[in-house]
Kinemage of the C-alpha trace (Angstrom):
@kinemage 1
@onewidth
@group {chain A} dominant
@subgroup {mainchain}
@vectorlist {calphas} color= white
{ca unk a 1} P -13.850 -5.797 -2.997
{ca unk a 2} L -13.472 -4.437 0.566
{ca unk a 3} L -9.884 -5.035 0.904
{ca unk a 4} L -7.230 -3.043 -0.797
{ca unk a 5} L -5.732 -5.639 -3.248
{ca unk a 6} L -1.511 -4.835 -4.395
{ca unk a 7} L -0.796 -8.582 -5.647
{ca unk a 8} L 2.263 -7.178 -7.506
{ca unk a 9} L 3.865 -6.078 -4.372
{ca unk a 10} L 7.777 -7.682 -3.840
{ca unk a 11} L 10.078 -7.165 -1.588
{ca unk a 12} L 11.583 -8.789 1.595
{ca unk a 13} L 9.813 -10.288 4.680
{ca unk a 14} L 10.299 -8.147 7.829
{ca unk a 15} L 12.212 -8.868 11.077
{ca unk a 16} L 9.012 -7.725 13.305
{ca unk a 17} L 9.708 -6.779 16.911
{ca unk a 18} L 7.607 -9.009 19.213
{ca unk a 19} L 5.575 -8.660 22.064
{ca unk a 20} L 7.796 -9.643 25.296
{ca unk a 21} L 9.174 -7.372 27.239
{ca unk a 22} L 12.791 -7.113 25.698
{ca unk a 23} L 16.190 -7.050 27.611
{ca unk a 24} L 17.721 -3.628 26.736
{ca unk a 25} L 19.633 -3.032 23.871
{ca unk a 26} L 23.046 -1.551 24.951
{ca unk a 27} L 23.396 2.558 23.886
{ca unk a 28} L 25.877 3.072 21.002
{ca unk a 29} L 29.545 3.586 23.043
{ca unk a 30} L 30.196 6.819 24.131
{ca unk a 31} L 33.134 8.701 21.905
{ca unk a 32} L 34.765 12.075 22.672
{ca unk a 33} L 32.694 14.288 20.235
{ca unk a 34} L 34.039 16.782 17.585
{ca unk a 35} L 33.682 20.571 18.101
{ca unk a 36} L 30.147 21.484 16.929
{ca unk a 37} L 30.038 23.130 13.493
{ca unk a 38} L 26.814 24.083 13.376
{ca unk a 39} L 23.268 25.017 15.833
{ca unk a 40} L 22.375 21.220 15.022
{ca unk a 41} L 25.590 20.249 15.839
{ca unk a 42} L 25.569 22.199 19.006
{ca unk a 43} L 22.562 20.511 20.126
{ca unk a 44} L 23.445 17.298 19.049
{ca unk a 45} L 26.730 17.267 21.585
{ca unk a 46} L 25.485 19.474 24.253
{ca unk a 47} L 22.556 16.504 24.538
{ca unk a 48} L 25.221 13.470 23.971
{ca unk a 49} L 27.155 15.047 27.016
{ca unk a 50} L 24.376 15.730 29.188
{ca unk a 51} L 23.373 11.612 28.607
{ca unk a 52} L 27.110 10.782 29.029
{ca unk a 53} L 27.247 12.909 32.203
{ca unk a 54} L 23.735 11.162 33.069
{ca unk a 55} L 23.171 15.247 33.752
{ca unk a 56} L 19.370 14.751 31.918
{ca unk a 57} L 18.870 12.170 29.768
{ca unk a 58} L 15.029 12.876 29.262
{ca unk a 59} L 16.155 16.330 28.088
{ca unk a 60} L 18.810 14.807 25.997
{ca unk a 61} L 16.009 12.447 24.281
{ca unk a 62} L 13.998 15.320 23.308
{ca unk a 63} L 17.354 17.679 21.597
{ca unk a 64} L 18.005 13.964 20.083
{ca unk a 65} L 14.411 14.303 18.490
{ca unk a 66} L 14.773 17.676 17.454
{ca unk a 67} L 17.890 16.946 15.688
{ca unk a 68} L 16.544 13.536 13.771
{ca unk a 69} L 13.768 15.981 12.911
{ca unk a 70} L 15.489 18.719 11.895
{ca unk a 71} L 15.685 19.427 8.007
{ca unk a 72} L 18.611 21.646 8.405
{ca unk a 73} L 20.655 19.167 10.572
{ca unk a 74} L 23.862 17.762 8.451
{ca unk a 75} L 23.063 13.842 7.738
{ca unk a 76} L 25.423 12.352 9.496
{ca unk a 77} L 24.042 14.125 12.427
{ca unk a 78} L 20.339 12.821 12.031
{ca unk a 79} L 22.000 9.452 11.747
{ca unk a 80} L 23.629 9.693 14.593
{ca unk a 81} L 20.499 11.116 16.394
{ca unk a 82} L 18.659 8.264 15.095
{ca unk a 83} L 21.196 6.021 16.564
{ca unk a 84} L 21.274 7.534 19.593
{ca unk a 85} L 17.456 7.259 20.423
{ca unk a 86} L 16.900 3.688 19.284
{ca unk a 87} L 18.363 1.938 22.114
{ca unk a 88} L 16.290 4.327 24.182
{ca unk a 89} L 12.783 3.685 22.636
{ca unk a 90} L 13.946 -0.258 22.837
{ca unk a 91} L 14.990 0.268 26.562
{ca unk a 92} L 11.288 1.858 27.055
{ca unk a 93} L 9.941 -1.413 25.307
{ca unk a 94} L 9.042 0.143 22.040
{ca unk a 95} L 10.935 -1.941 19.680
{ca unk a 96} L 8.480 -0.843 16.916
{ca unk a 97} L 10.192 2.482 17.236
{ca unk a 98} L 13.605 1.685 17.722
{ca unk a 99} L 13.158 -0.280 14.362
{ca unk a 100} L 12.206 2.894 13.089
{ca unk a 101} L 15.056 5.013 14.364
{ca unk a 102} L 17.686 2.305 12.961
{ca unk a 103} L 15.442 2.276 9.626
{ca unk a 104} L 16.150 6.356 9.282
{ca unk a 105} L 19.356 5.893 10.993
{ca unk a 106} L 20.851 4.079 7.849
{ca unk a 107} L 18.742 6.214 5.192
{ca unk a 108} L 20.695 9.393 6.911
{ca unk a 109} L 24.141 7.410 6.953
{ca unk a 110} L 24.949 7.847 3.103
{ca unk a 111} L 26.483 4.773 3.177
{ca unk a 112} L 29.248 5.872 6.134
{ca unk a 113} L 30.772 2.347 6.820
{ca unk a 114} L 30.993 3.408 10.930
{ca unk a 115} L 27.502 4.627 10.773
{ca unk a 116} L 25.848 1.413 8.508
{ca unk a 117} L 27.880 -0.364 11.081
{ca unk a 118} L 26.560 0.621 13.839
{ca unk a 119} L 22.952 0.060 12.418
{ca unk a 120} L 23.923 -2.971 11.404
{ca unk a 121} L 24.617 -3.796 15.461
{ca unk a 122} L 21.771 -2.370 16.706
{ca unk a 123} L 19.431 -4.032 14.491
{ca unk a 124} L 20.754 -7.347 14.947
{ca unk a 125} L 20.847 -6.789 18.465
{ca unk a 126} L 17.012 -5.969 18.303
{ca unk a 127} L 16.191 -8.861 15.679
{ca unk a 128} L 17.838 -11.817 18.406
{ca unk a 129} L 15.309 -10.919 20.920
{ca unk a 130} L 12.056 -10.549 18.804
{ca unk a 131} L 9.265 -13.045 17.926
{ca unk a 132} L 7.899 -13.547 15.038
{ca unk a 133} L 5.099 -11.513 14.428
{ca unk a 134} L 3.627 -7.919 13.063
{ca unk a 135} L 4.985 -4.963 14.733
{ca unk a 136} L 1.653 -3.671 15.126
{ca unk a 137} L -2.104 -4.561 15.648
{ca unk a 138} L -3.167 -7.838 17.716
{ca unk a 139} L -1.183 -10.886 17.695
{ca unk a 140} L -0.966 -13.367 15.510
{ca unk a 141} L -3.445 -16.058 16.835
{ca unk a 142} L -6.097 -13.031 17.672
{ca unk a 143} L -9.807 -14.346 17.522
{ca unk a 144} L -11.593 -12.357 14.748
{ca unk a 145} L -15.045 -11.044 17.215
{ca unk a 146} L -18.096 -10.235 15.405
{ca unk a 147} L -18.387 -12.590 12.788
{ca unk a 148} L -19.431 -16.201 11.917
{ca unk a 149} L -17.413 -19.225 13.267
{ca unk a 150} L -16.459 -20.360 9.564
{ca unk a 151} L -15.295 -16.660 8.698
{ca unk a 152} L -13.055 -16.937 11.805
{ca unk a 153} L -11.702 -19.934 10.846
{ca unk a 154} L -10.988 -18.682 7.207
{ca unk a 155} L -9.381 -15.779 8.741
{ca unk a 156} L -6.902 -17.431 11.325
{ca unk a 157} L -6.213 -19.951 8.380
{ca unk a 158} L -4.623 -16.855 6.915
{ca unk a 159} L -2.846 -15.820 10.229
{ca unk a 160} L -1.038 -18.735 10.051
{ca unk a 161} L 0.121 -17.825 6.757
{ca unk a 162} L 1.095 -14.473 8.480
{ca unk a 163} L 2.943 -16.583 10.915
{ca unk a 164} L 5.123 -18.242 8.624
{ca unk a 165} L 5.888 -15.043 6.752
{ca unk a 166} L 7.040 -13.329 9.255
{ca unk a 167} L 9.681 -16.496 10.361
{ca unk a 168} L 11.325 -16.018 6.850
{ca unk a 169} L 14.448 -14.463 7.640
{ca unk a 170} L 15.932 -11.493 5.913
{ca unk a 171} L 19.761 -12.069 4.806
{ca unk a 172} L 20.525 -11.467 1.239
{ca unk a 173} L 23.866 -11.364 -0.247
{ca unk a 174} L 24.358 -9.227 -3.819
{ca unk a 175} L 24.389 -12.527 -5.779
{ca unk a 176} L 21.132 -13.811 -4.513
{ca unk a 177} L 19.438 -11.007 -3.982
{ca unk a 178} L 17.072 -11.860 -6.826
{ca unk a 179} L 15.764 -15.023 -5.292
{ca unk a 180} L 15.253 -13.199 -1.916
{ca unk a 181} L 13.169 -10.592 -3.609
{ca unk a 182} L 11.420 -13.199 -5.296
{ca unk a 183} L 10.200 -15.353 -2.943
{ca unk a 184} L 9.502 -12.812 -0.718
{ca unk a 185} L 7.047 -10.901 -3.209
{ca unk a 186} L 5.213 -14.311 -3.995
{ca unk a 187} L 4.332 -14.676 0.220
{ca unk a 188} L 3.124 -11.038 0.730
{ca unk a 189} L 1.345 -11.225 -2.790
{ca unk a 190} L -0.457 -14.368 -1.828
{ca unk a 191} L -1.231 -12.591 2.222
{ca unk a 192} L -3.047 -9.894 0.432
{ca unk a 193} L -4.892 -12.770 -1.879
{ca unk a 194} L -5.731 -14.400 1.316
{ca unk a 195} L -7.328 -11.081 3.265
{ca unk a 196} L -9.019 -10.058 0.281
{ca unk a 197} L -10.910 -13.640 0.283
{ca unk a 198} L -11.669 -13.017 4.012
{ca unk a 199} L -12.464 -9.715 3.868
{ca unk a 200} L -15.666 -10.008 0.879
{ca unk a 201} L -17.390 -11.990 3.801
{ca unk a 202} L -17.661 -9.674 6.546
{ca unk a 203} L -16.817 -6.305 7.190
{ca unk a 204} L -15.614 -6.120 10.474
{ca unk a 205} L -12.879 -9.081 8.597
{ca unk a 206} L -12.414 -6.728 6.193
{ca unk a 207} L -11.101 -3.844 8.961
{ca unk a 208} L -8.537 -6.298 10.108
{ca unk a 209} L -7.518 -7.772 6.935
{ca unk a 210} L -6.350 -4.207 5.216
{ca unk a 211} L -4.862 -3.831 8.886
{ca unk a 212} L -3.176 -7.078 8.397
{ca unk a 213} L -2.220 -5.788 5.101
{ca unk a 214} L -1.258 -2.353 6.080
{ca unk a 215} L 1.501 -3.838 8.926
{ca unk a 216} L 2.913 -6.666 6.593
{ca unk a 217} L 3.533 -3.439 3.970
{ca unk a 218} L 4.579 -1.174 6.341
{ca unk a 219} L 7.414 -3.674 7.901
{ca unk a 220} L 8.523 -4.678 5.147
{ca unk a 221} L 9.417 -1.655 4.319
{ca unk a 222} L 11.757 -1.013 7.238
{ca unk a 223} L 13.331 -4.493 6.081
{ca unk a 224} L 14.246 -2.942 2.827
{ca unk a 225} L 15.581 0.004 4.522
{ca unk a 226} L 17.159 -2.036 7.203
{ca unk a 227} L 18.597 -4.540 4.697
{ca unk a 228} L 22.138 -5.432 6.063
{ca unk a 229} L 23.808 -3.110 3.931
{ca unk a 230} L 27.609 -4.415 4.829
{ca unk a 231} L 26.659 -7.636 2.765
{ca unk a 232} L 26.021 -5.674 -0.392
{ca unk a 233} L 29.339 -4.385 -0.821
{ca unk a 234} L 31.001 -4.002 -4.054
{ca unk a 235} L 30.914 -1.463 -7.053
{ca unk a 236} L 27.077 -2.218 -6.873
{ca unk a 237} L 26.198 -1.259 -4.223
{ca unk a 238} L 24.718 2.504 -4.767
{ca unk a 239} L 22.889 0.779 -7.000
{ca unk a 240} L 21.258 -1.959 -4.770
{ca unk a 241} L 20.885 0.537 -2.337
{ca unk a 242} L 18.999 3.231 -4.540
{ca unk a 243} L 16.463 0.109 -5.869
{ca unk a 244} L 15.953 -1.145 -1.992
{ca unk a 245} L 15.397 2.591 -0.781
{ca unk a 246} L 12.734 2.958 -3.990
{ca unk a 247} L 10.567 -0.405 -3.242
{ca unk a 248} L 10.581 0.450 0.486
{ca unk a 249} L 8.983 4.055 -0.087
{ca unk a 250} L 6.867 2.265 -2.258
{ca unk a 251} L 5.719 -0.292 0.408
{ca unk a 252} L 4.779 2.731 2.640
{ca unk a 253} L 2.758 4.583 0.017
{ca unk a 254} L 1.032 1.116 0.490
{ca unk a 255} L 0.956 0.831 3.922
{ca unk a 256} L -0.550 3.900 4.811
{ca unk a 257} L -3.053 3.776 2.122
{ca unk a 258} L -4.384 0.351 3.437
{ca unk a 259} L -3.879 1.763 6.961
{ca unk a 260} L -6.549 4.794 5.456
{ca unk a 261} L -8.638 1.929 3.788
{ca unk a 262} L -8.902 0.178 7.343
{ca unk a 263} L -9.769 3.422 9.295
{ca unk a 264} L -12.856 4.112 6.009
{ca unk a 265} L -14.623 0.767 6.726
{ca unk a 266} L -14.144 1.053 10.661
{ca unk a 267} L -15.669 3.904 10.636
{ca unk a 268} L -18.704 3.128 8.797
{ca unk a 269} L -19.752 0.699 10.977
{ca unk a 270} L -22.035 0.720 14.405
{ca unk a 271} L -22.845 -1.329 17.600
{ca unk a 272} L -21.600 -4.774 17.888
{ca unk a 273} L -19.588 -4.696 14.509
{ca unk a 274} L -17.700 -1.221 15.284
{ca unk a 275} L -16.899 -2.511 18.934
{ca unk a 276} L -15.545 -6.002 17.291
{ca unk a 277} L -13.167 -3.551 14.886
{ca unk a 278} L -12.444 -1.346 17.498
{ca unk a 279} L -8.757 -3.036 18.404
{ca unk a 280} L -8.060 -2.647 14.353
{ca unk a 281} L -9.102 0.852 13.989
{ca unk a 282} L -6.714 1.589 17.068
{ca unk a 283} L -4.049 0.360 15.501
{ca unk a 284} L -4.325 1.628 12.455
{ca unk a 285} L -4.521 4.650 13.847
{ca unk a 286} L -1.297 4.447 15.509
{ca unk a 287} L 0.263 2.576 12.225
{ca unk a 288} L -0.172 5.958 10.156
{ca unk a 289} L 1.372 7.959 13.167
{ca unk a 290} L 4.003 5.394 12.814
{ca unk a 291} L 4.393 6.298 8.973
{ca unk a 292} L 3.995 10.059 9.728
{ca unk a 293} L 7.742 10.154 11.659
{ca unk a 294} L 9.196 8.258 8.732
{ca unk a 295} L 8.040 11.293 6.633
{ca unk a 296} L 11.319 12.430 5.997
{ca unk a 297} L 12.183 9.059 4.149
């Protein structure tokens, strides 16, 4: 079988960015910072009064970077980083990013209630303007080029299934957690059923099913890590939080090895077919770039 099959997958649906151009999210509020402790520290509030000052904010976005990067950087510092570069990337209209910053913005924040807070904000503020729909790859709807009218159909038959998956909204409360989980592992299992059927007909369907499969893995993992953590308060809630965290890094051990998958078959193929995958392959590409600056999860 051509497509990478993980029926026992579970986890939540994603709140995908769309496609529009967005209105921009509003920077975290300014605050009079604390005396730096630290060279990460230093670099964090030399760049957060440089954007304050509007002195260089393209220099302050790169000291941001460093600092989110930085393995020596004190948590609550690459949180903040984090938080201070997603409303940029989402001003740029990279939402896929900014999702990504608040995603690693809330892994750093050790459960800080100002800090999950403030990702909490963000994200919703992100999540009102999106559409439904992957964060990466074509959109939903996308003509599959290159192969027979009824594998098409059999394909967009599945996209619709896509569709509807990515509608579901994400809100779960500690007591229903379970039943979130649960229905949410049943959709993506039966997506990946779906592909798989598609993709034994054709090989260029194939490409874009693992893609397909690679994006609904890879989102849903920043749903898990995104997951609003001020519902699941309570003395459970390092708990709930340590068993999200583990089924999102699980999803992206998925993700990027259906995102490998898709790149194998792309690249095996020649004239018409490989210019029919060629929109797949690109994304996929740029899908395990994606997954490369999440590294640190």
């Amino acid at each position: 079988m051509l497509l990478l099959l993980a029926c026992n997958s579970d986890g939540p649906g994603p709140s995908a960015p769309g496609t529009d151009t967005p209105r921009a999210v509003g920077p975290e509020p300014l605050e009079i910072p604390e005396a730096p402790a630290n060279d990460s520290a230093e670099l964090f509030y030399g760049a957060y009064l440089d954007e304050a000052l509007g002195v260089d904010v393209g220099a302050a976005r790169r000291t941001y970077q460093v600092v989110a990067g930085s393995e020596a950087a004190e948590p609550n510092l690459v949180s903040r980083a984090n938080l201070r570069l997603a409303p940029m990337a989402a001003a740029s209209g990279d939402t896929q990013l900014a999702s990504e910053h608040l995603a690693r913005a809330m892994a750093a924040a050790g459960g800080a209630p100002t800090l999950v807070a403030r990702v909490d904000r963000l994200r919703a503020e992100l999540t009102t303007r999106a559409q439904a729909g992957p964060g990466r790859g074509p959109p939903i709807s996308t003509r599959l080029e290159g192969v027979s009218p009824a594998i098409a159909a059999s394909f967009a038959e599945v996209e619709r299934e896509l569709a509807a998956y990515y509608r579901r909204p994400l809100t779960p409360r500690l007591g229903g957690l379970e039943g979130t989980l649960n229905a949410n592992q049943r959709a993506l299992a039966g997506l990946v059923r779906g592909y798989a059927e598609v993709a034994n007909q054709a090989r260029v369907a194939a490409v874009a099913g693992n893609l397909r499969v690679a994006v609904a893995y890879h989102d849903s993992a920043l749903a898990l890590f995104d997951t609003s953590q001020v519902e699941l308060a309570g003395p459970q809630l390092a708990a709930v939080r340590g068993r999200l965290r583990r089924r999102a890094v699980d999803y992206l051990g998925r993700s990027r090895t259906a995102y490998q998958r898709t790149l194998e078959i792309a690249g095996a193929l020649d004239g018409d077919a490989a210019t029919a995958a060629s929109r797949w392959r690109v994304a996929a590409e740029q899908g395990l770039s994606a997954l490369d600056r999440l590294k640190r999860f």
